[in-house]
C-alpha positions, 0 to 999 in steps of 0.5 A: 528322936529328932530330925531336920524335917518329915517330908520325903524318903530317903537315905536318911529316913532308912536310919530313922525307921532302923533306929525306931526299932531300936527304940520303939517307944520313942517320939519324932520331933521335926521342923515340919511334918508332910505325911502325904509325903512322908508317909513312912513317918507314921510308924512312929507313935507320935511326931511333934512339930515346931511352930514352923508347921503352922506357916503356909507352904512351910512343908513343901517349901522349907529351903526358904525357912532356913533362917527360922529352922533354929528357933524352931529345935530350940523350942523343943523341951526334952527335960523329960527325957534320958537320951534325944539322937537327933540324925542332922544335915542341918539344924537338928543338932541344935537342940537345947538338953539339960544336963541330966539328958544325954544327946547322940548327934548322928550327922549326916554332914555339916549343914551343907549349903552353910559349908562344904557346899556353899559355893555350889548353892549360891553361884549367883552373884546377886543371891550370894551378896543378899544372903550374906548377912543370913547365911553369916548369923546361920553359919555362926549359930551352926558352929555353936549348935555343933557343940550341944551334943554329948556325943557326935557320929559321923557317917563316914570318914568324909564327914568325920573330917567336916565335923572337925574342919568345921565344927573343931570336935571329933566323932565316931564312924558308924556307917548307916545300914543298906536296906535288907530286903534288896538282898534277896533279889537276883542280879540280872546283869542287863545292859542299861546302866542307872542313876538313883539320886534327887534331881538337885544341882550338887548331885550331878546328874547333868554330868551322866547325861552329858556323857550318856548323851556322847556314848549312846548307851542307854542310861535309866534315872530314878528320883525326882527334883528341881533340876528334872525338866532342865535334865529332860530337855537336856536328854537324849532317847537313849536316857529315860526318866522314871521318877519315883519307884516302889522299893520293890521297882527300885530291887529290880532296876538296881539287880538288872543294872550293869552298873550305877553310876554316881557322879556326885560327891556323896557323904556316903551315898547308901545307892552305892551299897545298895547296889552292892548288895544286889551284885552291881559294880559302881563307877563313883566320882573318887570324893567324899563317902564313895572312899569308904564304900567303893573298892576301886577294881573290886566293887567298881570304878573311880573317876578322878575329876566331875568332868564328861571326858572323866566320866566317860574313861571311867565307863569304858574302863569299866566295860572292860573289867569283869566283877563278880557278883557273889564278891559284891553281895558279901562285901556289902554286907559289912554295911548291914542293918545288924551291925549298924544296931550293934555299934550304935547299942554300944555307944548308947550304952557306953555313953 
């Protein structure tokens, strides 16, 4: 296995821990490797790191290594290896295999802010003029490194589309799996709505508080990041930060949600299914992973553009539906961690 860093937990690192058991005898190699953070990591019987490691602050503070996160995959040696599945959004693709090893690639999305996200990453003008000659060696590298794998997956049909825009190949859809132990919690039905997602800027949580902040409804967020403070301040009474929860916390919060809401474009945003899967509708921005997970007057309600007055149409859309929580619970089970182990067994055979 391999993968971009071990430092936090999340979507990503619940695919991670279902192909582990898969494979069970199988290292992690990583950039780097924070176990305080990452203490889910230590299921695995060994992790290997790169030389990326021993640099102070690395761990914590890996966006300002980005230029010497390639070197670091291709130091790696895999000649004694038959099968490397690296599980990317970044440079994890990149690593170099012999011809007698096989490499399944399960992309999370073309390096985001090399991409599709670009723009949103480097709005400042004096950051994005002295980042150029960077991101141009990044950007050409990334297109080599999308090459090295025998095989590309994509997550959904969003990022499928990226891989061929961006790096000119095609791949297989194989959705990544929800997170069974939430199905057993009851929906509650309660008359918060929640946001479950990192506090970065592409993730648009500005965009629920503005709208809750007008509508006076009261409105939970789970997660952390750079974006926090600007967002409490930002915030009024009627919308509480909670930080990081237990996965028990998170069972309950999501079963007595009325709805999540998910204003940013996902590439397929797990939070949707999970959701799902206890019974709660979602109100999605109609872009990206959401086209795959979201059944529009079904499981929950689009919004067509990331604006408050889009938003807001959308929530009272929503409060005048009705959906039933029985239909959510099976039509989340089309994402289960069963199937996800079947369809990737038949690839790995197949291949």
């Amino acid at each position: 296995m391999v993968y971009d860093r071990v430092n936090k937990w999340g979507g990503a690192e619940r695919v991670l821990l279902a192909l582990h058991e898969m494979f069970p005898e199988a290292p992690l190699y990583t950039s780097v490797y924070n176990p305080k953070t990452a203490s889910w990591a230590s299921i695995f019987p060994k992790i290997y790191t790169s030389f990326l490691q021993k640099i102070p602050f690395v761990k914590n503070w890996h966006e300002g290594f980005g230029w010497l996160m390639p070197l670091g995959f291709e130091s790696f040696d895999f000649s004694g290896y038959d099968l490397v599945i690296s599980v990317t959004s970044e440079a994890a693709k990149g690593v170099i295999t012999k011809p007698g090893t096989r490499h399944i690639c399960y992309c999370l999305t073309p390096t985001r802010y090399l991409w599709s996200g670009y723009s949103l990453y480097f709005r400042n003008p004096i950051l994005k003029l002295i980042s150029w000659p960077i991101v141009k060696y990044l950007q050409n590298w990334d297109k080599i490194a999308g090459q090295r794998p025998d095989t590309l997956v994509a997550i959904s049909t969003a990022v499928k589309e990226r891989i061929e825009k961006y790096y000119n190949r095609d791949s297989k859809i194989i959705f990544p799996p929800i997170d069974s132990h939430h199905k057993n919690s009851l929906h509650a039905n309660l008359d918060y709505y929640l946001v479950v997602s990192r506090l970065v800027p592409y993730k648009r949580v500005d965009l629920a508080v503005r709208v809750f902040n007008q509508l006076g409804r009261p409105l939970l967020v789970v997660g952390t990041g750079s974006e926090e403070w600007k967002l409490k301040l930002a915030a009024r009474k009627n919308i509480k930060f909670l930080g990081e929860v237990s996965e028990q916390k998170l069972a309950e919060l999501y079963a007595g949600a009325k709805a999540l809401i998910m204003p940013q474009e996902e590439e397929f945003g797990l939070v949707a299914v999970e959701a799902m899967g206890l019974g709660v509708s979602v109100i999605a921005y109609k872009k990206g992973g959401a086209l795959d997970t979201v059944v529009n007057g079904k499981t929950g309600v689009f919004f067509d553009e990331q604006t408050p007055e889009s938003l807001a149409l959308a929530v009272k859309k929503f409060d005048k539906g009705r959906f039933n929580p029985g239909e959510l619970i099976h039509y989340a089970k089309k994402f289960s961690k069963e199937r996800f182990k079947k369809e990737f067994l038949e690839l790995v055979n197949n291949l």
